[in-house]
Each structure stands twice: as structure tokens, then as C-alpha cells.
C-alpha positions in Angstrom: -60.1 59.6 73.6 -62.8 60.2 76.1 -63.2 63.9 75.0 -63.6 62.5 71.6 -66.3 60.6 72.9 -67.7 62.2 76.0 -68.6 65.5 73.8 -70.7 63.7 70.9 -72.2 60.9 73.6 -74.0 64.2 75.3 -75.1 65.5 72.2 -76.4 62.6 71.0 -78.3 62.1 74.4 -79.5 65.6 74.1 -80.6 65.2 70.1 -81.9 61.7 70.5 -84.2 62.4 74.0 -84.6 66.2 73.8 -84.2 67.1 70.1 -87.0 67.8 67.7 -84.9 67.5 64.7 -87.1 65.7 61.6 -84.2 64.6 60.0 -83.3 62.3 63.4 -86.8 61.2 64.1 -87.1 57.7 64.2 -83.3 57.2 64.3 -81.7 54.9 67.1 -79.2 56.2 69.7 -76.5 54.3 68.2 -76.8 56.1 64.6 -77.6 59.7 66.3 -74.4 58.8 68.0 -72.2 58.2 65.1 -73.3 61.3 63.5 -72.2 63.4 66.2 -68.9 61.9 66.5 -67.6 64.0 64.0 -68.0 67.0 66.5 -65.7 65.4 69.1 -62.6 66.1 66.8 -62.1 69.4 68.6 -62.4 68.7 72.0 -60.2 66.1 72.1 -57.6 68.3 70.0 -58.4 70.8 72.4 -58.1 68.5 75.7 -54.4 66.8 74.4 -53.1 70.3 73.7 -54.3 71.5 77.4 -53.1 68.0 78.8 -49.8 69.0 77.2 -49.1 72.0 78.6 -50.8 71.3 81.7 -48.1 68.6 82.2 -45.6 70.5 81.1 -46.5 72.9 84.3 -46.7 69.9 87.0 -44.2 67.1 85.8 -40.6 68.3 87.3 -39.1 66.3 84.5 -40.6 67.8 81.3 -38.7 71.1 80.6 -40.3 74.9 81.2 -42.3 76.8 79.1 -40.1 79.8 78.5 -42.3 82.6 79.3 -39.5 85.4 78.8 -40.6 88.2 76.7 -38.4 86.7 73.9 -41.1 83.9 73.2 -43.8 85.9 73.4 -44.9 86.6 70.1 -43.7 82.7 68.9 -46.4 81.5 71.7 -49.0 84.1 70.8 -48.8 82.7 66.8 -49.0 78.8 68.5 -52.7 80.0 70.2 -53.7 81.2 66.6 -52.4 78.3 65.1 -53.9 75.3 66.9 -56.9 77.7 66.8 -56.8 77.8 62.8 -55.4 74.1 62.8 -58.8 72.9 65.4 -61.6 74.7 62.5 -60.0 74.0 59.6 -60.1 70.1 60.6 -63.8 70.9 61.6 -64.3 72.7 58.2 -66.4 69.6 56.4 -69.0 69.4 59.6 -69.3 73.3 59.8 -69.7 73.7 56.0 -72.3 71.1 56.1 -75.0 73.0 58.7 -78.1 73.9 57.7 -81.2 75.0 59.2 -83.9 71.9 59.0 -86.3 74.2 60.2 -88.4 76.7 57.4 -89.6 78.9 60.7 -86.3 79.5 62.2 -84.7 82.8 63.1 -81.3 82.0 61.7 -80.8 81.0 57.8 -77.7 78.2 57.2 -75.2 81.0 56.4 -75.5 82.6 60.1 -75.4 79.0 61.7 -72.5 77.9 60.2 -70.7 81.5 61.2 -71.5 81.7 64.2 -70.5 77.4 65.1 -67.0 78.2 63.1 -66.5 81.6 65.2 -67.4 79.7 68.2 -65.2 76.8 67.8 -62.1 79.5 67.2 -62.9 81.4 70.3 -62.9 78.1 72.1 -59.8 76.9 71.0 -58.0 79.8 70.8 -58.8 81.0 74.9 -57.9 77.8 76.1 -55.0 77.8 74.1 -53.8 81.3 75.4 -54.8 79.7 78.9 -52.1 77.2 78.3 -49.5 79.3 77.2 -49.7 82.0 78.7 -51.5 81.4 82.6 -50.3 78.4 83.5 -46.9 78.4 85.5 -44.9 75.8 87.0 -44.6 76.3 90.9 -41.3 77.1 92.7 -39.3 74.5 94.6 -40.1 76.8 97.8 -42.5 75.3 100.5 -45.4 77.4 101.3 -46.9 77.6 104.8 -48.6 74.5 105.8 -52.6 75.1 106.4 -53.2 71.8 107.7 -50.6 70.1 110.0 -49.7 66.2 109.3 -51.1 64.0 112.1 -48.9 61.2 112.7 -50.8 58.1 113.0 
């Protein structure tokens, strides 16, 4: 939930103090806000996938990601799918960009290639991140850096 919100809230800051959109001139915070919220969708798909395996890697109760050379290529198609899965939900938004501006150096058809290729690199590197770089520690206790002072 707060990735779903955090994301838009700072574009909405940037947009509505820094922004020199016309089509948000004279708008309030509030209604910049609500039309940014559609661009928190991914990051919070993004930040409950990561949360998920992230636990999965701390919590001694949820079971191990198998990372045998037998699962390799089943994990490799989960990256590309929650990759697909994270643009195709953000399809309607990213069809819907256009340049506002008659003077800028991208037309609508580059804009809207470049924010879906974006969004797919995104997803998909922190999705490989989470399947493939994280690893649960061993039971084994490392040396001890800092001694316990007893009180």
C-alpha cells in the first residue's frame, strides 16, 4: 500500500510544484494526485513480489527457494512473467501518453516506448534480484565483530 502511494504522492509533488505541464495548470494537489495514482500500480506489484521473496530468504519458517539447477529455467520464465504481468496491467496509462508539448524532442510514439521498455527492465531486474541473488543464510555463526557488553 505505501508503494502504491508513496510513488504517485512524489510525482504529484514534482508535477504540481516543479511541472510545466498546461494540461495541470491550475489543477489542485489533490486532483494531480489522483491522476498519478494510476502509476503506483507497479511499484507496489513490484515491492509485494520483492517483500515475498525477500521473506522467504529471512523467515526460518517459510520454505527455500530451490535454487538447484533443476528450477532454473521455471524461475527464469517467473522474472519474465511478473515482468509481462507488471506492463500489461500498466498498458491503459502507457497507451495513453502523449507529448503536450508541440516543441519537444520526442513525438508520443517514442514516449510511450521508451516508459513501457522502462517499466519491463524495472520489473524484470528486480525480479531476477529476487530469484536469483537473494539466499537464505546458513544456521552457522559467523565471527563476532562486536563483542556483547553485559550490562
Amino acid at each position: 500500500m505505501v508503494a502504491f502511494v508513496a510513488g504517485p504522492f512524489g510525482l504529484a509533488i514534482a508535477v504540481h510544484n516543479f511541472g510545466s505541464v498546461p494540461r495541470f495548470a491550475g489543477w489542485s494537489f489533490l486532483q494531480v494526485f489522483y491522476e498519478m495514482l494510476k502509476w503506483g500500480l507497479a511499484p507496489a506489484l513490484v515491492a509485494v513480489y520483492i517483500s515475498y521473496y525477500l521473506d522467504r530468504q529471512t523467515a526460518r519458517d517459510l520454505p527455500d527457494i530451490d535454487h538447484s539447477r533443476a528450477t532454473f529455467g521455471w524461475r527464469l520464465v517467473n522474472c519474465f512473467g511478473f515482468a509481462a504481468v507488471s506492463v500489461f496491467l500498466l498498458l491503459p496509462p502507457l497507451l495513453s501518453l502523449k507529448v503536450d508539448q508541440p516543441d519537444a524532442n520526442w513525438d508520443s510514439a517514442k514516449l510511450r516506448f521508451i516508459a513501457t521498455g522502462t517499466t519491463f527492465c524495472v520489473a524484470l531486474g528486480l525480479a531476477l534480484a529476487a530469484q536469483f541473488a537473494l539466499r537464505k543464510g546458513t544456521q552457522t555463526a559467523g565471527p563476532v565483530l562486536t563483542p556483547q557488553v553485559n550490562a
